[in-house]
N, C-alpha and C positions, 0 to 999 in steps of 0.2 A: 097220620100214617094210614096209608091204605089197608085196605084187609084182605090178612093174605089166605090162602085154603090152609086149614092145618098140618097134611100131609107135605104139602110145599114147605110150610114152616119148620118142621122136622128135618128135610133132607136138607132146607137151607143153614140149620143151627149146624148139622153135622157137617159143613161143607164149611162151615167160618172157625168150625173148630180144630177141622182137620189145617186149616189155613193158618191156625193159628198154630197150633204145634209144629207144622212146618217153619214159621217166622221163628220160633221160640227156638228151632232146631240150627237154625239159618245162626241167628245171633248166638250162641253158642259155640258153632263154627267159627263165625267173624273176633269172638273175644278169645278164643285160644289162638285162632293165627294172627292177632296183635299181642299176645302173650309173647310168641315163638321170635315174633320179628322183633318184640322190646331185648327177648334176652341176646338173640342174633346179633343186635346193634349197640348193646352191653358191654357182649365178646370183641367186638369190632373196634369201640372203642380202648377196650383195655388192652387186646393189642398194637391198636396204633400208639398210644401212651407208652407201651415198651419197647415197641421200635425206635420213637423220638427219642426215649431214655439212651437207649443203646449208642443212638446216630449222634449224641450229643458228648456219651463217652469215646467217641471212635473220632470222631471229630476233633477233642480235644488232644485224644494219643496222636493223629496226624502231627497237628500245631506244635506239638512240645518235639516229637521227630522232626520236623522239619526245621526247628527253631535249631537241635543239635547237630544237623547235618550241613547247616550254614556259619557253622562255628568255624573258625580257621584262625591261624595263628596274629592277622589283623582286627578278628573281633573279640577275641577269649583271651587266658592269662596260655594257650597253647604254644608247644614250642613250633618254629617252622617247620622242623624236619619229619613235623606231624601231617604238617598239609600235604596236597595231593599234587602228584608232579603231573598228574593229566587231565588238571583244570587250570583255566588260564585265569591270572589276575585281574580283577575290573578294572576296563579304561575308563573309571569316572574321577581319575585324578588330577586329568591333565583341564584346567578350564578354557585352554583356545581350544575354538571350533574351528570343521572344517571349512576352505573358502570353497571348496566344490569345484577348483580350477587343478591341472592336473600337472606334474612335480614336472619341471625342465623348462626349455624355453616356449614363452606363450605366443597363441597365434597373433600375428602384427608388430611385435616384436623385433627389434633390431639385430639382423644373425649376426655372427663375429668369425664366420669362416677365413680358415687360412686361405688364401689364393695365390695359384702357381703364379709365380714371376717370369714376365718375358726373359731377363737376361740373367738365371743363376750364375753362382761363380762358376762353379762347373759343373760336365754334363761327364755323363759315364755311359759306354755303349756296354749293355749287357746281352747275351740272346745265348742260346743253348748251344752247345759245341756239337752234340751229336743228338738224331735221332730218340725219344723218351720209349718209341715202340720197337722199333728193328736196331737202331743203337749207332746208324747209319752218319758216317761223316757228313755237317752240315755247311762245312766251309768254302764259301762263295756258291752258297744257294739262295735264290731269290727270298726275297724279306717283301710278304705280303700283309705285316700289318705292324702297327707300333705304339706301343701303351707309352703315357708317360707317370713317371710318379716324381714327386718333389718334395727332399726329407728337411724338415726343419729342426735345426737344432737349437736348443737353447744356449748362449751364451755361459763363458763357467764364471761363474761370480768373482768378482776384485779380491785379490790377497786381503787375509786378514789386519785389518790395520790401516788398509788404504780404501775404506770404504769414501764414496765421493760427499764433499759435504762438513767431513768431521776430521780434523789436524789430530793428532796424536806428537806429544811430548812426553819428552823422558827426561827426569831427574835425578842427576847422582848425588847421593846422600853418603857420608861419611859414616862412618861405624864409628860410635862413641867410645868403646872401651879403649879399641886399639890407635884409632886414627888415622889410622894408611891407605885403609883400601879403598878404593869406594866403592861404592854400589849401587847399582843401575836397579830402578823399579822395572819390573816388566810390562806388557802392554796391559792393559784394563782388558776383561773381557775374560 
């Protein structure tokens, strides 16, 4: 080690010492604000712990609410007239699905339209007798246009008994007590 002047030596001891209580002052600092941040993150922890607690009680009050508010007279021993008339039943009972084609006759389909006949039995001349605005007599005024429509009627079905295909017989049967009269079955039906 080199040789230093005495006076230098003195101001340099006082200089590594002042340096040194600085560091010693420093670390001091640094081990209380790891102190501050250990209990900080103590607190931090203890209360996230009582949040999860909570979040785990509130969570389970949900599940058990929700489990009772899905009760209805199809999953509980509940009578109907408990259920609620303004919720709708689940459609998960029917197992056909939909075909995604829509209700009536499909496109390409064969139509089955009625169609006016050239020669009805007969025609009917109808048209307004007067006027629907001023009330004005219309007879033997020009006829500038002419709708047609054509009514089908369904035929009325065969009297009972004479349906086509099927004979109907009747049998008279004597009455046993008396023996005089007889008696006609009535028609089946």
């Amino acid at each position: 080690m080199p040789s230093v002047p005495p006076p230098a030596e003195a101001a340099l001891r006082a200089r590594v010492a002042e340096l040194e209580a600085a560091n010693a002052a420093l670390r001091g600092a640094a081990a209380a604000r790891d102190e501050l941040t250990a209990a900080q993150l103590a607190a931090g922890d203890a209360q996230l712990q009582a949040a999860q607690a909570q979040l785990a009680v509130l969570a389970a009050r949900v599940g058990e609410l929700e489990r009772r508010l899905g009760k209805d007279s199809s999953t509980s021993s509940k009578p109907p007239s408990s259920d609620s008339p303004y919720k709708k039943k689940s459609r998960d009972r029917s197992l056909r699905g939909r075909s995604g084609r829509s209700p009536g006759k499909q496109p390409g389909a064969q139509s089955s339209t009625l169609k006016q006949s050239a020669d009805p039995g007969e025609t009917v001349e109808c048209g307004p007798a007067a006027c629907g605005c001023c009330g004005a007599d219309l007879t033997g005024a020009e006829v500038t246009g002419v709708q047609k429509r054509q009514v089908f009627e369904a035929s009325p079905p065969p009297p009972r008994g004479c349906m086509p295909g099927r004979r109907w017989r009747s049998a008279p049967i004597t009455c046993r007590p008396g023996g005089q009269r007889p008696w006609w079955r009535p028609w089946p039906g």
